[in-house]
C-alpha positions in Angstrom: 3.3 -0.2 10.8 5.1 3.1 10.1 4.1 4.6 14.0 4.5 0.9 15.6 7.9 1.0 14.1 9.5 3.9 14.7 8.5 4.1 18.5 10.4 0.5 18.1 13.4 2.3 16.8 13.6 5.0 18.8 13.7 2.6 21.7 16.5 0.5 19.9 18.5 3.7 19.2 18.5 4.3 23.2 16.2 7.0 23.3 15.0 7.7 26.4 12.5 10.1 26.4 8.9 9.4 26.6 7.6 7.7 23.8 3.5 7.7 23.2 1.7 6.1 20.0 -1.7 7.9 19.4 -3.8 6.1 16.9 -7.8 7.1 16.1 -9.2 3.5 16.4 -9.9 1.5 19.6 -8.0 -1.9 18.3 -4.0 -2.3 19.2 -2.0 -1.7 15.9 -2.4 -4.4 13.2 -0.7 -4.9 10.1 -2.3 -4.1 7.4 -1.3 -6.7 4.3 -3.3 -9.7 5.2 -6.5 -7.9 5.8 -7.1 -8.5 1.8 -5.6 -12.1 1.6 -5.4 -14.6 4.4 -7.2 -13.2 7.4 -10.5 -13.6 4.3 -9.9 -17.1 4.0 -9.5 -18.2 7.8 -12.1 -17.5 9.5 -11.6 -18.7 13.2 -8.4 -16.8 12.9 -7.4 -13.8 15.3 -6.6 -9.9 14.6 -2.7 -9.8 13.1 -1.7 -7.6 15.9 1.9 -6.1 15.5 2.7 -7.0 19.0 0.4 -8.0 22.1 -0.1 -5.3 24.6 2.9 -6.1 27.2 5.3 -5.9 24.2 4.4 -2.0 24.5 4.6 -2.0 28.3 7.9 -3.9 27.7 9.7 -0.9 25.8 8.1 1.9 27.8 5.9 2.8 25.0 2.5 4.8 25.8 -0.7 4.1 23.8 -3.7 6.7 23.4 -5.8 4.7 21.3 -9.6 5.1 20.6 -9.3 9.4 20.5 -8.3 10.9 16.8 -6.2 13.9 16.9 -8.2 16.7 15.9 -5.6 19.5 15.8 -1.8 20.2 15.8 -0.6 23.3 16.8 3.3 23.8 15.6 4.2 27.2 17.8 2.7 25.4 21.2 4.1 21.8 20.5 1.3 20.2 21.6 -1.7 18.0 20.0 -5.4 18.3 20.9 -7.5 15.4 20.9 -11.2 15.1 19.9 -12.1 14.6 23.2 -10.0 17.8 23.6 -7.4 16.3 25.9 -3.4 18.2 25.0 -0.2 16.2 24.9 3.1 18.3 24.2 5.7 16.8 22.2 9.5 17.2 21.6 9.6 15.7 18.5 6.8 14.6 16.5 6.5 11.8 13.9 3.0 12.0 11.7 2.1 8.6 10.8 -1.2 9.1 9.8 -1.5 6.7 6.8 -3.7 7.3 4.3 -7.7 6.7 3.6 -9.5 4.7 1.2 -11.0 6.7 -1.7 -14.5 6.6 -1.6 -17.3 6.5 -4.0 -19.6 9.1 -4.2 -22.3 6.8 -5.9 -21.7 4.4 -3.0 -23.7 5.6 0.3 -22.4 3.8 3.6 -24.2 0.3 4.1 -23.4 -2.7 6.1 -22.5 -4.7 3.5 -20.0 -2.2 1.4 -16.5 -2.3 2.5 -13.0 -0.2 1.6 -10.5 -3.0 3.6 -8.7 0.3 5.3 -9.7 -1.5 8.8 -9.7 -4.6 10.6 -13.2 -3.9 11.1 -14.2 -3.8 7.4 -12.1 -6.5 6.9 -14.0 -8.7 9.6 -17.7 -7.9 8.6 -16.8 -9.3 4.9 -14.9 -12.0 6.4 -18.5 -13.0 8.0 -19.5 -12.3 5.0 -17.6 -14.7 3.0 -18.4 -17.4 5.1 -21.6 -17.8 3.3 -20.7 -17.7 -0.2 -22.2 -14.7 -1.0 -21.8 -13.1 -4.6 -19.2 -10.5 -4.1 -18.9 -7.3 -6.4 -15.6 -5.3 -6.3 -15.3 -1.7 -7.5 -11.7 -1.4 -9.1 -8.5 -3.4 -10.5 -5.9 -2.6 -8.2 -3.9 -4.8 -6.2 -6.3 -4.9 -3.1 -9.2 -5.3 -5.4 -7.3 -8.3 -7.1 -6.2 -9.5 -3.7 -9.7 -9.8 -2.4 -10.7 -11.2 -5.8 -8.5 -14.1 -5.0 -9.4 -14.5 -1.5 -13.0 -14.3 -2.2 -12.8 -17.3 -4.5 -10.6 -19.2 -2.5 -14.0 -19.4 0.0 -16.5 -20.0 -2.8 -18.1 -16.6 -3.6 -18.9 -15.6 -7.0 -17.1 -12.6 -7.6 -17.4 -10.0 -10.2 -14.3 -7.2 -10.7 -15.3 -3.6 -12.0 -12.2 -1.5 -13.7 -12.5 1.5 -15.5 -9.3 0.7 -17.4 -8.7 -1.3 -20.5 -7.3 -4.2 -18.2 -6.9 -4.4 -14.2 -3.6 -2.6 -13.0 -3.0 -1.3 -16.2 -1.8 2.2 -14.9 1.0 0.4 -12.8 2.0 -2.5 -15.5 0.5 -1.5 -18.5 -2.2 -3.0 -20.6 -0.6 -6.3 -22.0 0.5 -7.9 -18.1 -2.9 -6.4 -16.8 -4.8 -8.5 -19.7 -2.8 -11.6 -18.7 -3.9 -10.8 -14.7 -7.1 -10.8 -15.9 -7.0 -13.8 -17.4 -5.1 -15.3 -14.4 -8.1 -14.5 -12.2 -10.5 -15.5 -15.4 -9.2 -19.1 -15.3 -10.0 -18.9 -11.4 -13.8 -18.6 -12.0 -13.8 -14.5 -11.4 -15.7 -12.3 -14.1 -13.6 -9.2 -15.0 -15.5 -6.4 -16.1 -13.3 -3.5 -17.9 -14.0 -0.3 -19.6 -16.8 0.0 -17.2 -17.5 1.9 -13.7 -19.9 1.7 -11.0 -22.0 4.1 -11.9 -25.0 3.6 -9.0 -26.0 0.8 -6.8 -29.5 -0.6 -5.7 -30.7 -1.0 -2.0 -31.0 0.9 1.4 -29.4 -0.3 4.3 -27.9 -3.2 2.4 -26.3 -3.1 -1.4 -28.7 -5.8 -3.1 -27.4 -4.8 -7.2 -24.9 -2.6 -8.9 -25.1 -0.7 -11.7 -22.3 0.1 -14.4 -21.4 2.6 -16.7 -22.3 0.4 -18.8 -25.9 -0.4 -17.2 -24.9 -3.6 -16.7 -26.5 -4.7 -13.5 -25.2 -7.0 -11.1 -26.5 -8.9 -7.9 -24.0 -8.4 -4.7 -24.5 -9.1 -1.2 -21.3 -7.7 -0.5 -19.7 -4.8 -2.4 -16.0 -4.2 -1.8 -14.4 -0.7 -2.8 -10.7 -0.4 -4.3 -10.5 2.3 -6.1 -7.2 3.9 -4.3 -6.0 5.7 -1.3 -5.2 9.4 -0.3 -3.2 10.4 2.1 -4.4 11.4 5.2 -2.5 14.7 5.8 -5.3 17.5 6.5 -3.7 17.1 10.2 -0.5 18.4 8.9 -2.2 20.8 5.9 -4.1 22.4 8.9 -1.3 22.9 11.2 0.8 24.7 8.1 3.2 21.5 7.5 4.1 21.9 4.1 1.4 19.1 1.7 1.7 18.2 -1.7 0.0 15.2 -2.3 1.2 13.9 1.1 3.8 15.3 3.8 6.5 16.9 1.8 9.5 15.3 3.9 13.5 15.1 2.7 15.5 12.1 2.3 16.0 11.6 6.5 11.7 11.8 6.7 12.2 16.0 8.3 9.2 17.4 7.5 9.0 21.5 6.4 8.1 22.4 10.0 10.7 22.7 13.1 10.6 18.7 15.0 8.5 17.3 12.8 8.9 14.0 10.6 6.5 12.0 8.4 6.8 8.2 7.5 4.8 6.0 5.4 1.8 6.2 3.7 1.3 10.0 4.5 5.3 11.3 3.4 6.2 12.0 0.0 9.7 11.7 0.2 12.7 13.3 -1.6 14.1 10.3 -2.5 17.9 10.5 -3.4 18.1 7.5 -5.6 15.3 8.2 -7.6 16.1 11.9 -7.9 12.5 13.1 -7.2 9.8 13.1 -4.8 7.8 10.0 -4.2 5.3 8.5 -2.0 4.7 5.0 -2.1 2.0 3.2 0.2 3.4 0.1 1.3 4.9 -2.0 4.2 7.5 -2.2 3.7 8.6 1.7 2.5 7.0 2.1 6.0 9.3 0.4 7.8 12.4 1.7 6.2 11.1 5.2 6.7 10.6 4.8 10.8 14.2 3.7 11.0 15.5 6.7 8.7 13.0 9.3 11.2 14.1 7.4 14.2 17.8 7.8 13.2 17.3 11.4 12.7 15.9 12.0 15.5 18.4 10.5 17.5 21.1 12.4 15.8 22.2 9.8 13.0 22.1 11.0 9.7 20.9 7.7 7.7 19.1 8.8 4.2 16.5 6.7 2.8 18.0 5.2 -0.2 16.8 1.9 -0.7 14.1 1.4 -3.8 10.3 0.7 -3.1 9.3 -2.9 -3.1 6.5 -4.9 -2.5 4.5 -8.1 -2.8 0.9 -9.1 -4.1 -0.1 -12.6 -3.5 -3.3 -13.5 -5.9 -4.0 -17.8 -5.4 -0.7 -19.5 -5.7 1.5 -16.3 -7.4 3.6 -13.9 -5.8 4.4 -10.9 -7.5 7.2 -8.4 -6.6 7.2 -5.3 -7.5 11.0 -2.7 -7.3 11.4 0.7 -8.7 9.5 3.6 -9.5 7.9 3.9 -13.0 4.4 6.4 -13.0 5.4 6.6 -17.3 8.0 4.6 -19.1 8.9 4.1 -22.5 9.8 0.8 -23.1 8.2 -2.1 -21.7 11.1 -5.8 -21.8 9.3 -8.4 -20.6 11.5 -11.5 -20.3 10.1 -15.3 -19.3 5.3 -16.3 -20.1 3.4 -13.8 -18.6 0.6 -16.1 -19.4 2.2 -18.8 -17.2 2.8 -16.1 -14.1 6.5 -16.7 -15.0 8.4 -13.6 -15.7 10.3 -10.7 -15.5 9.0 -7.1 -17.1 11.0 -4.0 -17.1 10.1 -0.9 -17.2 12.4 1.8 -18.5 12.9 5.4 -19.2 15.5 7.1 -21.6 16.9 3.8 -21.7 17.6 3.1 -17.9 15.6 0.6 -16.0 12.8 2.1 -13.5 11.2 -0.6 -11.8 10.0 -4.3 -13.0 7.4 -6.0 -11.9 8.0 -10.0 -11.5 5.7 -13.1 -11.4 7.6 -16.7 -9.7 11.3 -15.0 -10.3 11.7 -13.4 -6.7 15.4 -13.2 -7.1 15.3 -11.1 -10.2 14.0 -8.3 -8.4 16.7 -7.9 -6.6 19.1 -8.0 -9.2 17.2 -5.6 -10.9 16.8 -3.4 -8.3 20.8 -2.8 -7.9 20.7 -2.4 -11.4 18.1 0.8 -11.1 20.4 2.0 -8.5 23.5 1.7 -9.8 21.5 4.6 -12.1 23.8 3.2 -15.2 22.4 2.3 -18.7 22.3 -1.1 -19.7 22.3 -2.3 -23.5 18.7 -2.9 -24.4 19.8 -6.3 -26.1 21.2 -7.5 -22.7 17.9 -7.2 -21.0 16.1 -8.1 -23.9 17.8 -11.6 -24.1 16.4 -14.4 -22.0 20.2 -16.1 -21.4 21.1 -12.9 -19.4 21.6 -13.6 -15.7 20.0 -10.5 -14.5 21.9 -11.8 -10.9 24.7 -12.2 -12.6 24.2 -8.4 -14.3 22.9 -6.8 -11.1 26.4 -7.8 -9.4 28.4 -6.6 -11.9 30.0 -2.9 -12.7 29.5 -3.7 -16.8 27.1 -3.1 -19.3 
């Protein structure tokens, strides 16, 4: 999305220039986000492309697709390919994502999958289709999501967090306890407290084993324990790294024509007064129109908040904000009902929230986290307050 995106922009902005989109695999660019929800559950139904192949041809955009880079020299401008092809560059956009964490208990098999690719996400699809018993390593969001989307075609399907309660690190214990319930009700078996310690079987993953040594029957075992970012291109090359692409608010990286967008930057964000990097679509998108900006001579900080969505069965949650720690968790509305509102804050200002059926309070609350200004904890505490109503307003 990020590199599909801002070659889109660019073109918008009237570059002119020659524009050429590298990317490792052989596939044309896909978007990510259904991979671990609806392209599970439909099985006759086609790669979800970005854009069919004329679209590119349309905007005069190259592809060199198939061929990772293998090395990027600053000084020459130029990248080398693995098939040690060169392509010079004016300007340079590194939209390199980032990469599953692995396991190192888990050895590759053709039945363990990380849901990075289109091609993982098709061999469980098949997978699926038989109603297989389904084992997934980590709470997270795409562990959840595949949860769902695994029961949704019949599997059994057991969830393995570490944690006290799935996505406990990102909405704290209590809402991670009622998400567990939510997918207990839906005939999954959450496991917590516990890792995967080893797994049984050769070519194919036939039982996993806990922390716990509790062992567990799989024919398909799904890893989601996190990603990394995929910057040794730019660590190699002497782009300043730290936990990502260090890049400022308009995506410039620490290196002469070079800019880093989504998954890979780690962004100085303005708003948020530090530096953040977020993996999701759509900070991906907002950050190829802020490089593609720069690069064209416009001067267009990235200012909006991170957001994004989980769908898990028949709820939507939306997430806004930026809260690693807080210290006061509101939650307005039934979590157990996957009706509310929670926010997070910190030194008494609202960080993020995290909502469950109440799309519209996210954006109220996000202009409230932007406006940066502290709001009286017995206002957000109190279910008649029209967070709209509060978001659009200048008063506390």
């Amino acid at each position: 999305m990020a590199g599909v995106w801002t070659a889109e922009q660019l073109r918008r902005a009237g570059y002119d220039g020659s524009v050429v989109l590298v990317g490792g695999e052989a596939h044309l660019p896909y978007d990510r986000p259904p991979l671990s929800k609806e392209y599970l559950t439909e099985p006759g139904a086609a790669a979800p492309l970005l854009a069919p192949e004329e679209h590119y041809k349309a905007q005069d955009i190259e592809l060199e697709l198939g061929v990772p880079v293998a090395d990027l020299d600053l000084d020459r401008q130029r990248l080398t390919f693995a098939d040690g092809r060169l392509l010079s560059y004016d300007d340079l956009v590194l939209a390199t994502g980032s990469r599953a964490r692995s396991l190192a208990c888990v050895p590759p098999a053709d039945n363990v999958f990380y849901l990075r690719s289109l091609d993982d996400a098709t061999g469980l699809r098949s997978i699926l289709q038989d109603r297989p018993r389904v084992v997934i390593a980590g709470g997270g969001f795409i562990g959840l999501e595949v949860a769902a989307a695994s029961r949704c075609m019949g599997a059994e399907v057991t969830v393995v967090e570490g944690a006290d309660a799935p996505l406990e690190l990102v909405v704290g214990r209590h809402l991670g306890e009622c998400v567990a319930r939510l997918h207990e009700a839906h005939g999954v078996e959450v496991v917590t407290g516990e890792t995967v310690e080893r797994v049984i079987g050769d070519r194919l993953v036939t039982r996993v084993v806990t922390s716990a040594g509790r062992v567990l029957d799989c024919d398909a075992l799904v890893v989601g324990v996190g990603a990394v970012p995929a910057d040794e291109l730019a660590l190699a090359a002497g782009v300043p790294v730290e936990g990502g692409v260090l890049v400022d608010s308009c995506c410039r990286a620490g290196a002469p024509h070079v800019w880093a967008v989504g998954d890979v930057a780690r962004l100085c964000h303005p708003v948020l007064g530090e530096a953040v990097r977020v993996e999701h679509w759509d900070t991906a998108r907002r950050h190829a129109a802020v490089a593609a900006a720069s690069i064209t001579g416009r001067q267009e900080p990235c200012t909006r908040l991170p957001w994004f969505w989980s769908d898990q069965y028949d709820v939507n949650f939306q997430y806004v904000g930026y809260a690693l720690r807080w210290d006061e968790l509101l939650v307005r509305g039934a979590p157990d009902d996957m009706d509310f509102t929670a926010l997070y804050l910190q030194g008494g200002r609202v960080r993020a929230a995290l909502s469950a059926g109440r799309p519209r309070d996210v954006r109220a609350v996000e202009r409230i986290i932007a406006s940066g200004r502290l709001v009286e904890r017995s206002v957000l505490a109190d279910p008649s307050t029209d967070l709209r109503r509060l978001g659009r307003s200048g008063d506390d």
